[in-house]
N, CA, C and O atoms as CSV, one atom per row, in Angstrom:
chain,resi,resn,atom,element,x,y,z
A,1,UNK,N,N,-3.606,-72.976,-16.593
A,1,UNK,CA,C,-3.612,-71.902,-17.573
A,1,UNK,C,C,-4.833,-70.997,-17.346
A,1,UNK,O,O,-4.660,-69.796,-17.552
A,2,UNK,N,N,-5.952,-71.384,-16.980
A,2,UNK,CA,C,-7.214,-70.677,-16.917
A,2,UNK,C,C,-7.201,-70.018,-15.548
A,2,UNK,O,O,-8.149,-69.268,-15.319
A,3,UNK,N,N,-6.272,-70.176,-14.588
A,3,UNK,CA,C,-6.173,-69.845,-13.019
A,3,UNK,C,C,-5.287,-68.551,-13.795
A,3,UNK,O,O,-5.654,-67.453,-13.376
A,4,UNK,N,N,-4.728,-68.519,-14.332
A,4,UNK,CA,C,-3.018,-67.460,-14.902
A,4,UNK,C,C,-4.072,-66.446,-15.548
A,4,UNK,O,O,-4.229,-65.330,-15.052
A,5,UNK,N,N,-4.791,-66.871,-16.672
A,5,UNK,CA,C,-5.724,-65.963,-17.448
A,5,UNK,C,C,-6.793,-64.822,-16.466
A,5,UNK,O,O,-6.911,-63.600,-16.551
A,6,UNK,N,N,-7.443,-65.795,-15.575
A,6,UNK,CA,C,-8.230,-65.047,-14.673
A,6,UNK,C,C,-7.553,-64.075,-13.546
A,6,UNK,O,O,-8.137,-63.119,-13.034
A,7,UNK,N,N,-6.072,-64.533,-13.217
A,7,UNK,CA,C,-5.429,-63.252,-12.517
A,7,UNK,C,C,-4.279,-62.209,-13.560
A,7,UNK,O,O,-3.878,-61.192,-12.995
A,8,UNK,N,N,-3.935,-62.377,-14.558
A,8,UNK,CA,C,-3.680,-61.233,-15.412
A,8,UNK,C,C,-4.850,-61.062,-15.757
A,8,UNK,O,O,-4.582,-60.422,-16.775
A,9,UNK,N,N,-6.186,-61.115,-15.751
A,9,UNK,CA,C,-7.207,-60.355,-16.419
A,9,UNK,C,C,-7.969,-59.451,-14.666
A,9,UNK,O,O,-8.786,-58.531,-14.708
A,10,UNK,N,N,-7.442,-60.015,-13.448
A,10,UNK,CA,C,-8.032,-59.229,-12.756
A,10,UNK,C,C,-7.011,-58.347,-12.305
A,10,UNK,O,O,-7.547,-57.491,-11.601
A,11,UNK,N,N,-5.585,-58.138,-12.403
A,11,UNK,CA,C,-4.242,-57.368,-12.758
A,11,UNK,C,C,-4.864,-56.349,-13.328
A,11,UNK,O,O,-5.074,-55.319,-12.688
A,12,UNK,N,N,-5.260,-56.499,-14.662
A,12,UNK,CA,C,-5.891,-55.816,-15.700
A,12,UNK,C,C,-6.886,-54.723,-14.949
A,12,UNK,O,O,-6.564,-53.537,-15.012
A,13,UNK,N,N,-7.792,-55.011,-14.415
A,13,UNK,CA,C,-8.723,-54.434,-13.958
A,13,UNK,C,C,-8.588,-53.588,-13.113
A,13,UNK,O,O,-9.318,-52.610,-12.956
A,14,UNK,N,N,-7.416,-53.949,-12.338
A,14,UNK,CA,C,-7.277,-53.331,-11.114
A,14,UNK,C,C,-5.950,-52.406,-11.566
A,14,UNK,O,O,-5.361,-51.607,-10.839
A,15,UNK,N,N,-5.708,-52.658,-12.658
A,15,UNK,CA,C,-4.501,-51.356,-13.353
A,15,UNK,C,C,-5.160,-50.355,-13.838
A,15,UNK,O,O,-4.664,-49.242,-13.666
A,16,UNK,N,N,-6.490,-50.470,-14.598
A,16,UNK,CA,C,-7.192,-49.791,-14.939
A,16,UNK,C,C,-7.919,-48.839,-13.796
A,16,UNK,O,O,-8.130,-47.664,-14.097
A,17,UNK,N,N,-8.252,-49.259,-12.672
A,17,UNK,CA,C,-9.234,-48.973,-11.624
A,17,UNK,C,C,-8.095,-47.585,-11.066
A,17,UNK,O,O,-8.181,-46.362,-11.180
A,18,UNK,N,N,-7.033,-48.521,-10.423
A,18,UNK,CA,C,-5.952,-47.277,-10.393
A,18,UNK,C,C,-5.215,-46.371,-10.657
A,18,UNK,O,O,-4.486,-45.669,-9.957
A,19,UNK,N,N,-5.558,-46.422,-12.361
A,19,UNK,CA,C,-5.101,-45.183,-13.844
A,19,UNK,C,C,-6.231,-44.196,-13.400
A,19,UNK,O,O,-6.047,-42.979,-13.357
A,20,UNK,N,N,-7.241,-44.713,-13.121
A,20,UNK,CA,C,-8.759,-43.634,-13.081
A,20,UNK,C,C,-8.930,-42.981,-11.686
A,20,UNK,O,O,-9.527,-41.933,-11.444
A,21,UNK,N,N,-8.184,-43.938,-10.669
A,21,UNK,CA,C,-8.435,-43.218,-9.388
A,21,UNK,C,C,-7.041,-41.998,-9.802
A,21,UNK,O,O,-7.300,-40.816,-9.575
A,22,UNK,N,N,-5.849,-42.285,-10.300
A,22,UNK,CA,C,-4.987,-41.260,-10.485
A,22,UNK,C,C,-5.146,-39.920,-11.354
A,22,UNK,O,O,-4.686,-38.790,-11.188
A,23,UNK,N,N,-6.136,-40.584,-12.537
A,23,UNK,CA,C,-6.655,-39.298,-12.788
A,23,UNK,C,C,-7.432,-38.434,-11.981
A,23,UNK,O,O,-7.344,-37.208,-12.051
A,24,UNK,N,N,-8.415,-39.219,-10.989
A,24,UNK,CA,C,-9.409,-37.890,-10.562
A,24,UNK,C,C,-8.635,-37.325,-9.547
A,24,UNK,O,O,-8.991,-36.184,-9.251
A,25,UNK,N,N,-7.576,-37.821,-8.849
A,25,UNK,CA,C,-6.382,-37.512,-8.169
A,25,UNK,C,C,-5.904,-36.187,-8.704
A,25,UNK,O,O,-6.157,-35.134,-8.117
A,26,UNK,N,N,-5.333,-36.237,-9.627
A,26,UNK,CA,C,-4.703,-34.718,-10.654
A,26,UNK,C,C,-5.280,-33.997,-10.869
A,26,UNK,O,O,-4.786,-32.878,-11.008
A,27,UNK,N,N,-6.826,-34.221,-11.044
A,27,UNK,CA,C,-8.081,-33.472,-11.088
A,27,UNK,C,C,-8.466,-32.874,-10.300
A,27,UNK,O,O,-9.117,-31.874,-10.603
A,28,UNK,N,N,-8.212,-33.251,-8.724
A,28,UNK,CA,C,-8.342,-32.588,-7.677
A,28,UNK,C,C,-7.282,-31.693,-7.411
A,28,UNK,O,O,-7.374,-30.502,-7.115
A,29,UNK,N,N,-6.599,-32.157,-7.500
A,29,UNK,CA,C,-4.767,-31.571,-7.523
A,29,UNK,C,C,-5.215,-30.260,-7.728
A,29,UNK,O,O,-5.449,-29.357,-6.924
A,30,UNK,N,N,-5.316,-30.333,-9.312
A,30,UNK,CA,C,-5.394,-28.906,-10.242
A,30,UNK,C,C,-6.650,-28.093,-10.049
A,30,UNK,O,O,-6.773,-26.996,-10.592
A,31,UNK,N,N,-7.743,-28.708,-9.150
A,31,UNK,CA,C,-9.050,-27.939,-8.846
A,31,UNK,C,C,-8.242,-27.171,-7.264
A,31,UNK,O,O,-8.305,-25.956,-7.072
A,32,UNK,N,N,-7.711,-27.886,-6.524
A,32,UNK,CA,C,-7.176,-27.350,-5.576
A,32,UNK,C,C,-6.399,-26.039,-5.762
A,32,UNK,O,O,-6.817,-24.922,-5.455
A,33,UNK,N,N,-5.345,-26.299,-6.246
A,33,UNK,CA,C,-4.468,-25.113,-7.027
A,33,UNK,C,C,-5.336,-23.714,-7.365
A,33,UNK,O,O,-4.893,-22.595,-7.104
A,34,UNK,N,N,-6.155,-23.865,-7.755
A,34,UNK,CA,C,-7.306,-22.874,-8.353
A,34,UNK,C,C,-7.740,-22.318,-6.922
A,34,UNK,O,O,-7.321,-21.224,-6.544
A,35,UNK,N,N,-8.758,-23.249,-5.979
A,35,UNK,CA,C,-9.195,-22.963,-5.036
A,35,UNK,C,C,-7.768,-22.437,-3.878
A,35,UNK,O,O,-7.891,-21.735,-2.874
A,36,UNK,N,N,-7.005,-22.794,-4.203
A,36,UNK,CA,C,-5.779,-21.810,-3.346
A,36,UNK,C,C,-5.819,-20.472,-3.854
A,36,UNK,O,O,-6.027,-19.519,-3.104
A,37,UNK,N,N,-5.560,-20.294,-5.556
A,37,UNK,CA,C,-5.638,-18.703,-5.940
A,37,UNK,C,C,-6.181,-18.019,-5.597
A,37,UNK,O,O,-5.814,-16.896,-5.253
A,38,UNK,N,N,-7.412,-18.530,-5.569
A,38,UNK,CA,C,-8.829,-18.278,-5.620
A,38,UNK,C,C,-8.705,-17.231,-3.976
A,38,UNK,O,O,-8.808,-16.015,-3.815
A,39,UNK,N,N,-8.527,-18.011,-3.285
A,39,UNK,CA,C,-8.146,-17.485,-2.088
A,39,UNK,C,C,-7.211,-16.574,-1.773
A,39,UNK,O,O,-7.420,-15.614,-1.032
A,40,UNK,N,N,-6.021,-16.864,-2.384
A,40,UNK,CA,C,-5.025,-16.015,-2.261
A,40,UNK,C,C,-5.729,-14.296,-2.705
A,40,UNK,O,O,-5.669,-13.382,-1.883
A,41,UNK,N,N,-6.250,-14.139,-3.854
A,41,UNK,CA,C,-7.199,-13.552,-4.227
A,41,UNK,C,C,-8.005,-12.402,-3.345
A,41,UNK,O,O,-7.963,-11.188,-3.149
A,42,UNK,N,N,-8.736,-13.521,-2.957
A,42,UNK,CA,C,-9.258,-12.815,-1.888
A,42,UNK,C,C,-8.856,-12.004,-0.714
A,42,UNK,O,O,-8.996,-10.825,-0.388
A,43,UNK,N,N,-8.268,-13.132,-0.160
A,43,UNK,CA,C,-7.359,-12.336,0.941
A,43,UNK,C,C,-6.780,-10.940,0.880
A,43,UNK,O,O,-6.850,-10.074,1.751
A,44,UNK,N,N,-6.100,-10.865,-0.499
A,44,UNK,CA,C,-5.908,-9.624,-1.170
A,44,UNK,C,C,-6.426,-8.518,-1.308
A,44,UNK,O,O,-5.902,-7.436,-1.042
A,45,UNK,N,N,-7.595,-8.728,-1.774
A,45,UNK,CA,C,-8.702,-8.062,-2.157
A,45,UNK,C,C,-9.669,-7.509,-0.571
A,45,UNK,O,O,-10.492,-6.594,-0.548
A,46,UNK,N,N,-9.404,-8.059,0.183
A,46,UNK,CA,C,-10.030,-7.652,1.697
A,46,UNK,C,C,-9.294,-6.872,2.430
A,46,UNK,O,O,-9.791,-6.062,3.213
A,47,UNK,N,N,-7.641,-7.071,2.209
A,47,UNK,CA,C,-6.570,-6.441,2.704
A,47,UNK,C,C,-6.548,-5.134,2.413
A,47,UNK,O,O,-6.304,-4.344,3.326
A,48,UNK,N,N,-6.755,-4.740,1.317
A,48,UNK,CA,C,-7.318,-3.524,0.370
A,48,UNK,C,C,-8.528,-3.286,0.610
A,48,UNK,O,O,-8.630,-2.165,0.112
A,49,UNK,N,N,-9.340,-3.490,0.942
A,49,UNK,CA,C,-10.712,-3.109,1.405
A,49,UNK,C,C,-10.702,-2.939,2.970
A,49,UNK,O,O,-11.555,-2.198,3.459
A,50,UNK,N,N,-9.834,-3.548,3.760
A,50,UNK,CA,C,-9.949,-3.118,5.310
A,50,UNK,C,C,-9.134,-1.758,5.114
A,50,UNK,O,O,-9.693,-0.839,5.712
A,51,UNK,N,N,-7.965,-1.365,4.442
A,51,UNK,CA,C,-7.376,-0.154,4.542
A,51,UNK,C,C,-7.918,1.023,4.245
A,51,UNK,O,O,-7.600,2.090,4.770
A,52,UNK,N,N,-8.839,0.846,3.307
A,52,UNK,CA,C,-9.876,1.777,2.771
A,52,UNK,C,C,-10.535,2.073,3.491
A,52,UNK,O,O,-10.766,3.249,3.769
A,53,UNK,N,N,-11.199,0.803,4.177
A,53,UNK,CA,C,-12.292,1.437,5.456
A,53,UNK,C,C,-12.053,2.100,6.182
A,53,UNK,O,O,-12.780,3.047,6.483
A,54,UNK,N,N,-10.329,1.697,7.026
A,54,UNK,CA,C,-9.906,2.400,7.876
A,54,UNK,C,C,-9.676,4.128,7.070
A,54,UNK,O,O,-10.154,5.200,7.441
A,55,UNK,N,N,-9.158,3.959,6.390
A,55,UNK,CA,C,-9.004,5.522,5.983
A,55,UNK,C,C,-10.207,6.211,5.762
A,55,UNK,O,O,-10.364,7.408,6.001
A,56,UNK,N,N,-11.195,5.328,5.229
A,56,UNK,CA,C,-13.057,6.640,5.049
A,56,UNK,C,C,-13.097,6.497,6.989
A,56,UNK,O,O,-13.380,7.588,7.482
A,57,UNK,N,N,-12.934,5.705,7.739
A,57,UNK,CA,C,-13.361,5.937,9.441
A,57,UNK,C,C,-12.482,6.883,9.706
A,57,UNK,O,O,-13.154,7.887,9.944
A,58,UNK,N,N,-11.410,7.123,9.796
A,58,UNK,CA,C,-10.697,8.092,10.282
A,58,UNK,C,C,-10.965,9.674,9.999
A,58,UNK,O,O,-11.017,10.664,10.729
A,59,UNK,N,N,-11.163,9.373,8.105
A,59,UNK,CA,C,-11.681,10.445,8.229
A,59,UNK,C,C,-13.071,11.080,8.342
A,59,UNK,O,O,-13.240,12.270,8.609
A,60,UNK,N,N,-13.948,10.291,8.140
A,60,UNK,CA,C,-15.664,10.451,8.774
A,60,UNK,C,C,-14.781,10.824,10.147
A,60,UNK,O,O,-14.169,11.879,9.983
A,61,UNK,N,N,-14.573,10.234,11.421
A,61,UNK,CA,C,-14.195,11.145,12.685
A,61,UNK,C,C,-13.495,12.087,12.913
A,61,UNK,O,O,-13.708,12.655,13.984
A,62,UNK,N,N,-12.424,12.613,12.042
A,62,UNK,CA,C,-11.690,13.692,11.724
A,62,UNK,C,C,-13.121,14.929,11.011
A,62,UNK,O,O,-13.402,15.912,11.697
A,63,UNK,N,N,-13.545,14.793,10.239
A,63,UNK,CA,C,-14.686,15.251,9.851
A,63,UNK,C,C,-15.892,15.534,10.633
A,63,UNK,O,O,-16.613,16.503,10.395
A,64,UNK,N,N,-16.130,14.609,11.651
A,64,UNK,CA,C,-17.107,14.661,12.667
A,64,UNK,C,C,-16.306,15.748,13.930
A,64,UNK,O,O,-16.877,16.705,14.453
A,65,UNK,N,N,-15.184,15.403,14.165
A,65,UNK,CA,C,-14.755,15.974,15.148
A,65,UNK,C,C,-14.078,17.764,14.769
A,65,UNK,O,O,-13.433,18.404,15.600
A,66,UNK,N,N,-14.301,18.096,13.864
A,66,UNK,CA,C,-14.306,19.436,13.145
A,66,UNK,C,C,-15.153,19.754,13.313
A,66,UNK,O,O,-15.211,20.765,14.014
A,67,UNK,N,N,-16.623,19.070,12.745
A,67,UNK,CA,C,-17.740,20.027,12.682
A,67,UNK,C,C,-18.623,20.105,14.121
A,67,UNK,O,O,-19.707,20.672,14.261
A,68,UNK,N,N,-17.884,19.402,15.113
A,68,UNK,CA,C,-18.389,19.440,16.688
A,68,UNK,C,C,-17.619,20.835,17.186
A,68,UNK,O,O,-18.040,21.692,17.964
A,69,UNK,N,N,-16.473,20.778,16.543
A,69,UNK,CA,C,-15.275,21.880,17.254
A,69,UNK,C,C,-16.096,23.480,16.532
A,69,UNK,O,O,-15.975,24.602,17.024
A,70,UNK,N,N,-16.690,23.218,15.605
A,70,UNK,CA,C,-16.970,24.604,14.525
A,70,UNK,C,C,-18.433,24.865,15.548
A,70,UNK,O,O,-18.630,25.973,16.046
A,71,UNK,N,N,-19.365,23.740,15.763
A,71,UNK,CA,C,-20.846,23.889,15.969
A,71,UNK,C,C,-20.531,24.632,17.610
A,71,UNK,O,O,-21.113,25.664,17.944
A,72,UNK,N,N,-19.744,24.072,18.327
A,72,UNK,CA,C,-19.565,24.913,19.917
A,72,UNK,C,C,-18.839,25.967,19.511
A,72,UNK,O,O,-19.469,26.964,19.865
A,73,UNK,N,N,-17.656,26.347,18.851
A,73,UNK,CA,C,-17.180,27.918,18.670
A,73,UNK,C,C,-18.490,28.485,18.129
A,73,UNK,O,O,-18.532,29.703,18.305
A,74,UNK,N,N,-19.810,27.882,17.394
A,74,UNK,CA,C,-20.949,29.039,16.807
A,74,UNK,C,C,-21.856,29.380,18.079
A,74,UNK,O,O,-22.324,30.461,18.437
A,75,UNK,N,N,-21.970,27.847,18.758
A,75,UNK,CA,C,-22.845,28.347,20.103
A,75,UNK,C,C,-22.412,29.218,20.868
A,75,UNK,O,O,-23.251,29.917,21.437
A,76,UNK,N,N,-20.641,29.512,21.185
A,76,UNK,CA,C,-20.374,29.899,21.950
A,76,UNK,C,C,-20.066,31.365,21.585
A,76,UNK,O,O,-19.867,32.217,22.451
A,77,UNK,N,N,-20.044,31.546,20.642
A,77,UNK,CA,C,-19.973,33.619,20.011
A,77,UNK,C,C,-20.978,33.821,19.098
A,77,UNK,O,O,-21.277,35.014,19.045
A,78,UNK,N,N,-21.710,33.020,18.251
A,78,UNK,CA,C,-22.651,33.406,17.389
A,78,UNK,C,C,-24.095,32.784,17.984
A,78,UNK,O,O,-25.158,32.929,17.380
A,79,UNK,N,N,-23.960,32.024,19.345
A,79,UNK,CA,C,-25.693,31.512,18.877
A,79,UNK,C,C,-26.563,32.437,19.892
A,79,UNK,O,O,-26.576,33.667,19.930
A,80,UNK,N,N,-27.200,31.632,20.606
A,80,UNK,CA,C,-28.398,32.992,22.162
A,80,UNK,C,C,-27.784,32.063,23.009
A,80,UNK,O,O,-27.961,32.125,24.225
């Protein structure tokens, strides 16, 4: 009887041990989930920020390449 007691009481323990490892389990789960958004997020948010860049570069060189085309038509009829 005392051999039966000491293994349903270490049953016990080890049901308990594995309720708590399953919680921090779900805990990670649902921290994960987050750290996916989280990301998803981002990714987003950079995707939209590389297009932007590209459009201020294009036009900074569209802009640059005007005022090169304007500065040689001035050298070439208005300057000495």
């Amino acid at each position: 009887v005392l051999m039966d007691t000491d293994i349903k009481s270490e049953v016990a323990v080890q049901a308990n041990e594995i309720k708590h490892i399953q919680d921090d389990m779900d805990e990670m789960k649902a921290d994960i989930e987050q750290i996916k958004n989280s990301l998803a997020n981002i990714d987003k948010l950079l995707s939209e920020a590389k297009g932007g860049w590209r459009t201020l570069m294009w036009a900074a060189g569209a802009g640059g390449a005007v005022s090169a085309f304007l500065i040689m038509i001035y050298q070439s009829f208005g300057g000495k």
